[in-house]
C-alpha positions as CSV (number, residue, x, y, z in Angstrom):
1,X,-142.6,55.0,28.7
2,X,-140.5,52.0,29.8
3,X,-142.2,49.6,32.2
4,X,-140.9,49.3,35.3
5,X,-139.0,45.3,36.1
6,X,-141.0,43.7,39.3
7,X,-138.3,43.4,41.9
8,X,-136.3,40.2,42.2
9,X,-135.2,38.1,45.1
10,X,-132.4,35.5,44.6
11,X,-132.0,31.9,45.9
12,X,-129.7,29.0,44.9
13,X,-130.9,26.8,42.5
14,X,-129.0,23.2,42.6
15,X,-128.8,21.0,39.5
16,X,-126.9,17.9,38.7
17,X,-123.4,18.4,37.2
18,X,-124.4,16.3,33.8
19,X,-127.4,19.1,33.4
20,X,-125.2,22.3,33.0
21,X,-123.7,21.8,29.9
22,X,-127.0,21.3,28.7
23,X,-128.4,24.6,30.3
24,X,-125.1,26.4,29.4
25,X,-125.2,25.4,25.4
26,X,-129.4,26.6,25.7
27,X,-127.8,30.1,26.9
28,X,-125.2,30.0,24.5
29,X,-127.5,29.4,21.4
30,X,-129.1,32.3,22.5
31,X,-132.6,31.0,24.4
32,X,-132.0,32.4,27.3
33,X,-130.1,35.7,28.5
34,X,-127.9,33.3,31.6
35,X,-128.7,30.8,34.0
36,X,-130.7,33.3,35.9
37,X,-133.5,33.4,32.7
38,X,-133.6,30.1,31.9
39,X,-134.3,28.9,35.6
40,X,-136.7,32.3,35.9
41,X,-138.6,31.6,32.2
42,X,-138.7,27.9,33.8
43,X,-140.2,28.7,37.0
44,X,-142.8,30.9,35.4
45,X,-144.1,28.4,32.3
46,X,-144.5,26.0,35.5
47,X,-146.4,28.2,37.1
48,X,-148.3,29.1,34.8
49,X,-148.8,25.4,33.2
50,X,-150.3,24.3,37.1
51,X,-152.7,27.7,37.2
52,X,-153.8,26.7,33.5
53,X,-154.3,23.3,35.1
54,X,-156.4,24.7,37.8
55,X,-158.9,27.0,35.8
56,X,-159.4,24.1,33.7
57,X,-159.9,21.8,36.5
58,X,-162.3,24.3,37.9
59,X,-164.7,24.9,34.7
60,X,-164.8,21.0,34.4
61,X,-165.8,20.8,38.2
62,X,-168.8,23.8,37.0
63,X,-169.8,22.1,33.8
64,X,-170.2,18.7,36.0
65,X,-172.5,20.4,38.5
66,X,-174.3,22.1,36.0
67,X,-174.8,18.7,34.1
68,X,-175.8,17.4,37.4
69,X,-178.3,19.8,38.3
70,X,-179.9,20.3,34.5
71,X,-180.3,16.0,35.3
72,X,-182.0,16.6,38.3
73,X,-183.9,19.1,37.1
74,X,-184.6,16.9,33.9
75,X,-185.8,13.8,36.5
76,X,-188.5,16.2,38.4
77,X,-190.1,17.6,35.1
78,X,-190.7,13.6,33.9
């Protein structure tokens, strides 16, 4: 059974002139279906680069305050 395509909402995406010939010979090689793709497959890896980010950021911020606390906890055994 197909899956179903999450519904889209459009917006205008300005880039400077020297950049689309860039993006047009990326879409032309065949990396990306259009201009739509590429700025969508952008969006997303940068979306998903800063979440990474965050969930890492997060387990370091855990690891530090269970460091903290086994050093604590270390101090009142000695």
């Amino acid at each position: 059974m197909p899956t179903k395509v999450p519904p889209k909402k459009s917006f205008r995406v300005l880039v400077p002139e020297e950049l689309e010939p860039k993006i047009d010979k990326l879409v032309e090689e065949g990396h990306y279906n259009g201009k739509s793709d590429f700025a969508m497959r952008l969006i997303r890896d940068y979306i998903d680069k800063k979440e990474e980010e965050e969930t890492v950021r997060k387990k370091y911020e855990i690891l530090k305050a269970e460091k903290k606390l086994k050093e604590s906890s270390n101090d009142e055994k000695e």
